[in-house]
C-alpha positions as CSV (number, residue, x, y, z in Angstrom):
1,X,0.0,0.0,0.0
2,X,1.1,3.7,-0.4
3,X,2.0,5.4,2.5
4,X,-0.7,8.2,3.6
5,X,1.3,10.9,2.6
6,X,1.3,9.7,-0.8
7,X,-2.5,9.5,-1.1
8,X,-2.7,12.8,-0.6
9,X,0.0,14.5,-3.0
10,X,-1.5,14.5,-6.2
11,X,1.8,15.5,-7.3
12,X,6.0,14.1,-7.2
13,X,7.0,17.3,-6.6
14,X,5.2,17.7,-3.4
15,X,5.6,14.1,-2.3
16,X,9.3,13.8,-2.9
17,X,11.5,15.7,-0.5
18,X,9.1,14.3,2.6
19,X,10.0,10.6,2.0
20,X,12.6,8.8,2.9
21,X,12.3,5.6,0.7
22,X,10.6,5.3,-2.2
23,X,6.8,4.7,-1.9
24,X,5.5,1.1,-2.5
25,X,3.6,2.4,-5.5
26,X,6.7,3.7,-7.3
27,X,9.0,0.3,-6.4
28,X,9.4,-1.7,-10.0
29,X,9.1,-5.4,-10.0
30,X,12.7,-6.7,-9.9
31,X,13.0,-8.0,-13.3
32,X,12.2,-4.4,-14.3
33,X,14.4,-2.0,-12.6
34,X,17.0,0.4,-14.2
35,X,20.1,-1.9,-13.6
36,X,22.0,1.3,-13.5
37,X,25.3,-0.6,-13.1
38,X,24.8,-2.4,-16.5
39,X,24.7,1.4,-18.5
40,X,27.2,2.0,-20.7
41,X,28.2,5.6,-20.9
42,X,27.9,7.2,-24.2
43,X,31.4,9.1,-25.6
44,X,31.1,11.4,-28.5
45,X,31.4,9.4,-30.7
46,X,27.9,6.8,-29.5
47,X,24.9,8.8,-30.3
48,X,26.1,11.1,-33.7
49,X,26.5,14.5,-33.1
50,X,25.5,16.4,-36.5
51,X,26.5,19.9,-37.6
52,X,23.9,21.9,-39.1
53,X,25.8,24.5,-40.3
54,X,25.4,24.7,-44.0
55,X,22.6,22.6,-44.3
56,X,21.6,25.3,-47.4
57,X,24.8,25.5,-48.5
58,X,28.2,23.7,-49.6
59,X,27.6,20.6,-47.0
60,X,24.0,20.1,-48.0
61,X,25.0,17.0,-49.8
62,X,27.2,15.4,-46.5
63,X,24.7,16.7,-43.9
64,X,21.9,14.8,-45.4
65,X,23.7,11.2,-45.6
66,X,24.6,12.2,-41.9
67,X,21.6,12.3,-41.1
68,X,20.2,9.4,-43.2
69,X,22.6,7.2,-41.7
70,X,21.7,8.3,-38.2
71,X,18.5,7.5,-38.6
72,X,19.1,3.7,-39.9
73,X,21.3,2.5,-37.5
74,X,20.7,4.6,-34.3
75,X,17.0,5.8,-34.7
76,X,18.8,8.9,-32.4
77,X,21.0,11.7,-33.1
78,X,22.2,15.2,-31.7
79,X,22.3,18.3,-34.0
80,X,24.6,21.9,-32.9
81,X,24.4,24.7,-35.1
82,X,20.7,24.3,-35.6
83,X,19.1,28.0,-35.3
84,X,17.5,27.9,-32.0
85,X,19.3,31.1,-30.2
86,X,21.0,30.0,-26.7
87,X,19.2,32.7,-25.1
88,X,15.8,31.0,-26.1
89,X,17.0,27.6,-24.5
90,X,18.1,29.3,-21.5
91,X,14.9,31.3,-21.0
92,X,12.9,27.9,-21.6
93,X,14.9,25.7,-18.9
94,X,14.8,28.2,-16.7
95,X,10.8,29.0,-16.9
96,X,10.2,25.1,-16.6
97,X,12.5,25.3,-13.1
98,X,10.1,28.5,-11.9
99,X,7.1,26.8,-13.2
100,X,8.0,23.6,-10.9
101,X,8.9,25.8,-7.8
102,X,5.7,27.6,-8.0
103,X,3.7,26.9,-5.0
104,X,1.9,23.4,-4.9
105,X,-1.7,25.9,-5.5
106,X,-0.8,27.7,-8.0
107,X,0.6,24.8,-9.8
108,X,-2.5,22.3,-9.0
109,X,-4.5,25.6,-10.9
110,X,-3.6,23.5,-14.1
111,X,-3.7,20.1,-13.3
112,X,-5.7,17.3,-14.6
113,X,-5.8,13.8,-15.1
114,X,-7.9,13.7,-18.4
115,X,-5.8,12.6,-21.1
116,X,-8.2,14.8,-23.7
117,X,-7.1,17.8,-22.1
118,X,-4.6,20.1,-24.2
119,X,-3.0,21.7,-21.5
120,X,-2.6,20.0,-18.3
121,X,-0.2,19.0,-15.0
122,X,-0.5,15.7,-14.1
123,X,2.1,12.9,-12.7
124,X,3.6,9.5,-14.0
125,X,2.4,8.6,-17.5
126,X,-1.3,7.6,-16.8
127,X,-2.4,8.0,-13.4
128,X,-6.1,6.2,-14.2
129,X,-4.3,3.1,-15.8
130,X,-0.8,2.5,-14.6
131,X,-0.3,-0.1,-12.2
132,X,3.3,1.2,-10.9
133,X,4.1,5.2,-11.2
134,X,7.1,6.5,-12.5
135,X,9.2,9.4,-10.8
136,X,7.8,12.4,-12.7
137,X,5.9,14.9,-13.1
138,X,4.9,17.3,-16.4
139,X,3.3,19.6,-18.1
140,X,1.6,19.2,-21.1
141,X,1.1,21.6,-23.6
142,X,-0.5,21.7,-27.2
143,X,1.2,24.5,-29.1
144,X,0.8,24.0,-32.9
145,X,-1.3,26.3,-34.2
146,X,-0.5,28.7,-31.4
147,X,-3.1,30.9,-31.3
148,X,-5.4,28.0,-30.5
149,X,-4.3,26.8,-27.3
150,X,-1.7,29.6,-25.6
151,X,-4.6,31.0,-23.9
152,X,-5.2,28.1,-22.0
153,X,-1.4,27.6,-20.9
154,X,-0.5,29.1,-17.2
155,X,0.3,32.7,-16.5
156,X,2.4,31.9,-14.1
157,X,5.5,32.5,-13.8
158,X,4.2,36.0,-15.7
159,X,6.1,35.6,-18.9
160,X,5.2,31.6,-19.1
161,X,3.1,32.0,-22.8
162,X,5.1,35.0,-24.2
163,X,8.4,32.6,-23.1
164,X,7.2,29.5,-24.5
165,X,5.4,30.9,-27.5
166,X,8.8,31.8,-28.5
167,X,10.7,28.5,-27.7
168,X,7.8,26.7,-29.8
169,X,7.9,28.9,-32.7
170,X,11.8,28.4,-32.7
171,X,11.5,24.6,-32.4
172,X,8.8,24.4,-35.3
173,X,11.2,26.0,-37.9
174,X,14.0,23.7,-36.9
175,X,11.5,20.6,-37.2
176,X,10.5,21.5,-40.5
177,X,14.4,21.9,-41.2
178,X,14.4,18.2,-40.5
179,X,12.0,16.7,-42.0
180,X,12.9,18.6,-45.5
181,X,16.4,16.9,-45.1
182,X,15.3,13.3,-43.7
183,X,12.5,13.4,-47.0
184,X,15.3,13.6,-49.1
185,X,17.6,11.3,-47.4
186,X,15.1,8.5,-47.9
187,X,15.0,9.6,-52.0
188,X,11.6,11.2,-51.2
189,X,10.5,14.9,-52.9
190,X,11.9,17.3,-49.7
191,X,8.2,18.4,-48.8
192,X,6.9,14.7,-48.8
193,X,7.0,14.0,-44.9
194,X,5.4,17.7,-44.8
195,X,2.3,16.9,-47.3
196,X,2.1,13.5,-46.0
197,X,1.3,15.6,-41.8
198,X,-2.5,16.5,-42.6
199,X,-2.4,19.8,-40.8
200,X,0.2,18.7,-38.0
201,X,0.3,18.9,-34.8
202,X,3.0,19.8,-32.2
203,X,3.0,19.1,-28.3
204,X,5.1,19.8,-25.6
205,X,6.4,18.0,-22.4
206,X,7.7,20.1,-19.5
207,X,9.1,17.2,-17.4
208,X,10.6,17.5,-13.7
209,X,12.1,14.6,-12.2
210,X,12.9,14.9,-8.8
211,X,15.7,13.8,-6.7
212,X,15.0,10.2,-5.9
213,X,15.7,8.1,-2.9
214,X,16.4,5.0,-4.4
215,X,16.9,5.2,-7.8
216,X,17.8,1.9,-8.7
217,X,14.2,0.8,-7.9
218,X,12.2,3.1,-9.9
219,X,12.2,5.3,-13.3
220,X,11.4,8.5,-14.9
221,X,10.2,6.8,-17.4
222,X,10.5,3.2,-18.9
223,X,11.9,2.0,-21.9
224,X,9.5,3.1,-24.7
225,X,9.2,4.3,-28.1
226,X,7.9,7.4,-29.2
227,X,4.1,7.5,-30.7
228,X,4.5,10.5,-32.8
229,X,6.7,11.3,-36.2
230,X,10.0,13.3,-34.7
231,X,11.1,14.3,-31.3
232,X,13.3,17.2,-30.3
233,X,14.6,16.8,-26.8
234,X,16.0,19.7,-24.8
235,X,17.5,18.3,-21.7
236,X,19.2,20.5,-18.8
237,X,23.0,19.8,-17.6
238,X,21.8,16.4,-15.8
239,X,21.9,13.2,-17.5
240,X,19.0,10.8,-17.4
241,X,18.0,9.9,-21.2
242,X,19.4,6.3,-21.7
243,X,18.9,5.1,-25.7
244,X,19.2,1.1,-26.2
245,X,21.8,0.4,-28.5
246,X,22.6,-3.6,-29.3
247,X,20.6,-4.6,-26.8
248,X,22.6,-2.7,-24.0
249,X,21.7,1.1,-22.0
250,X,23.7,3.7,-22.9
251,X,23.7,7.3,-21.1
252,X,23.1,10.5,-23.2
253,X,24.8,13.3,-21.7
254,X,24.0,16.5,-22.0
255,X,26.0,18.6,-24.5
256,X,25.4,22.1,-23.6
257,X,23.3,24.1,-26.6
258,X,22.2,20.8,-28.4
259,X,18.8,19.5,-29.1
260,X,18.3,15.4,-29.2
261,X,16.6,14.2,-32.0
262,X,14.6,10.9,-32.1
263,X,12.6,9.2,-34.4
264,X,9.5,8.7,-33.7
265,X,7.0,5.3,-34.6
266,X,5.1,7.7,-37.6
267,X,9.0,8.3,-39.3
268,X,9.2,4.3,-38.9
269,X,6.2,3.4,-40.7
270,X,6.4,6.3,-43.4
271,X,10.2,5.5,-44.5
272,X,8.4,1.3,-44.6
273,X,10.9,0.2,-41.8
274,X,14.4,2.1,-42.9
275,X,14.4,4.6,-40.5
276,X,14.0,3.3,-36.8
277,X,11.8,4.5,-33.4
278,X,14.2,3.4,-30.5
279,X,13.6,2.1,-26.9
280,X,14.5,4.9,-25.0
281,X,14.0,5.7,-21.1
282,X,14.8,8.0,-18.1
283,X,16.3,7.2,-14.8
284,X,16.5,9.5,-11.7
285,X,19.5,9.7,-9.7
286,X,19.5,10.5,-5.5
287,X,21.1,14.1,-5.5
288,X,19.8,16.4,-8.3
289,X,16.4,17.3,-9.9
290,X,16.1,16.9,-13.5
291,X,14.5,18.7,-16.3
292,X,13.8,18.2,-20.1
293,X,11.7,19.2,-22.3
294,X,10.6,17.2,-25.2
295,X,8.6,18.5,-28.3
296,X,6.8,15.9,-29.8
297,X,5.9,16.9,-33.9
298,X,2.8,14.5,-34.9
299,X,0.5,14.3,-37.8
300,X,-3.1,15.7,-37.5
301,X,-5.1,13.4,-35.8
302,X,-7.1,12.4,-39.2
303,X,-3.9,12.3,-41.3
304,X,-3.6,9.1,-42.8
305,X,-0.3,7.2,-42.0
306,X,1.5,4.1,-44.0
307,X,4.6,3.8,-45.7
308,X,5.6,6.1,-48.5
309,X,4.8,4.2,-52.1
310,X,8.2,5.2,-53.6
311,X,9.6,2.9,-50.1
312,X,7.6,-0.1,-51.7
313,X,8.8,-2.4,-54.3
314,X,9.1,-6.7,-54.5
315,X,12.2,-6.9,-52.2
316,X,10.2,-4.2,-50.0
317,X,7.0,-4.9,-49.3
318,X,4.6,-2.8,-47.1
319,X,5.6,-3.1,-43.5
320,X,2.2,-1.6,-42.3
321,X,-1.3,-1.1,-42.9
322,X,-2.4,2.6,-43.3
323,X,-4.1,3.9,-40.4
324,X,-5.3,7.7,-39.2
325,X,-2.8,9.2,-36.1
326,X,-6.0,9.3,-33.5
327,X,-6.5,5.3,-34.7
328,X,-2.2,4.8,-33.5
329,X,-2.3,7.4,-30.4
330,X,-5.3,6.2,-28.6
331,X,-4.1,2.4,-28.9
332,X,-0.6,3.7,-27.7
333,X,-2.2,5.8,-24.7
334,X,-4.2,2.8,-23.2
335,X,-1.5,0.4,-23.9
336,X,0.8,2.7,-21.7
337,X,4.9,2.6,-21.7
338,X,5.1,-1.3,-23.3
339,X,8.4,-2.3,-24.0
340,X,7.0,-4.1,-26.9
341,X,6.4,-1.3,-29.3
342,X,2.8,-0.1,-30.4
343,X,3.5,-0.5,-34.3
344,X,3.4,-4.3,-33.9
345,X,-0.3,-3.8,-33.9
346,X,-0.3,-2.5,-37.7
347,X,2.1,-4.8,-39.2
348,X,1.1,-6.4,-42.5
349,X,1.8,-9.8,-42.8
350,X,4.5,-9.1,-44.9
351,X,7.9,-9.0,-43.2
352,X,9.9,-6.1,-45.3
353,X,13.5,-6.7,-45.9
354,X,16.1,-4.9,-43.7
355,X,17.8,-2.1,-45.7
């Protein structure tokens, strides 16, 4: 059973710093815990690091193999030189840290546990389904178009939407950077990814991980993949984000004034299997809070999503059925954090090649 004083927290945050051990709720079965001894830390040279610079001009050709390559045989990649301004980051990390020390009733003022909801706090992953909790807590936000859902998002700290307006709007360019230049790594037309969106959709995740007790017994979050088409990750100077690479855990740490990119299940099932969504997780560690802040790009809910025809031939057949983004989400959001990954559940019978 959970202790009383974690019936009554609705959130981490407020739970954290007044236990001792980690609550009975949080505690993974063994066969399921970090194994944080096991983790292999990553050197520059185990997640690719990719230099943007000149993307439009003499090293268009080399930056796209980069990142074709990348997202074959790591599914992951870092990118510097990318056109975000280090004074937006900054401002960003530092407005999730004052949004997260905001006192426990100001922050509960946007909390909710309805998964519909466009902009809410909440805890975990799935607080109505889950049957162990992870060590987290975030804030979600819609913010593609903008003018739809910033009046909804908090006003506190006072310059949370003008802030995070600003951080979106940056990350959206840079996301449509990307998937111009992974289009044309797979041989598509550059605006095919684009067209293929419906009217797109971008969320955010402000995540705060607290400092943890007992870390080895619990996670962030567990190994998972990612439902929508491309991630951008911004993480702050503590590590966490662990990528699995052949079969074994490896820590990404943070490289100051770089985004993480990851690909996403919808990039998996448009490039017909070439490009890869990877198992991914976050630990917590005993002396430091943690915060990152992914953007998650998606197609419109109604878009229709299956691999690109040009991706097709004899030696290739179709991977995947074609299915609308609110059919893949909602199986994905009652499923919760599966190891075994969602897209199973829209495989053809066909098994495509490996490229």
């Amino acid at each position: 059973m959970a202790t009383p004083t974690a019936s009554t927290k609705l959130l981490l945050s407020d739970l954290a710093s007044t236990v001792q051990n980690v609550p009975s709720n949080y505690i993974r079965p063994i066969n399921d815990r970090p194994n944080l001894t096991q983790v292999e830390v990553s050197d520059a040279s185990s997640i690719p690091l990719i230099d943007l610079d000149g993307l439009y001009g003499p090293r268009h050709s080399e930056i796209i193999q980069q990142i074709g390559l990348a997202c074959q045989h790591d599914g992951f990649f870092q990118v510097k030189n990318h056109g975000v301004p280090e004074e937006t980051i900054n401002i960003m990390l530092n407005t999730a840290r004052r949004f997260f020390k905001l006192p426990e009733s100001e922050r509960l003022k946007s909390y909710s546990d309805d998964p519909s909801k466009t902009t809410r706090l909440s805890t975990s992953f799935n607080v109505k389904t889950e049957k162990v909790a992870n060590w987290r807590d975030f804030l979600r936000l819609h913010c593609y178009p903008l003018e739809r859902y910033v009046h909804e998002w908090p006003t506190n700290p006072p310059s949370f939407r003008e802030d995070v307006a600003e951080y979106c709007t940056s990350i959206r360019g840079l996301v449509l950077r990307l998937l111009e230049a992974i289009s044309e790594s797979l041989g598509l037309q550059r605006d095919y990814i684009d067209k293929s969106l419906g009217k797109h959709a971008q969320h955010m995740a402000l995540n705060y991980y607290p400092p943890c007790p007992q870390p080895e017994l619990t996670y962030g979050l567990p190994g998972h993949t990612d439902p929508n088409l491309i991630t951008i990750l911004l993480q702050d100077d503590v590590p966490g984000l662990q990528v699995l690479r052949n079969d074994k855990w490896v820590a990404v740490n943070p490289i100051p004034n770089t985004f993480i990119i990851n690909i996403g299940d919808q990039m998996q099932v448009l490039s017909n299997d070439r490009y890869q969504s990877v198992l991914h997780r976050a630990v917590v560690n005993c002396d430091k809070e943690r915060i990152s802040i992914p953007t998650f790009y998606c197609p419109s809910p109604d878009a229709l999503i299956g691999p690109a025809k040009e991706l097709i031939d004899h030696n290739h057949p179709a991977a995947y059925t074609d299915f609308t983004y609110a059919e893949y989400y909602e199986k994905f959001w009652k499923r919760g954090l599966e190891t075994d990954c969602c897209l199973d559940m829209f495989k053809t019978s066909n098994t495509a090649s490996s490229f």
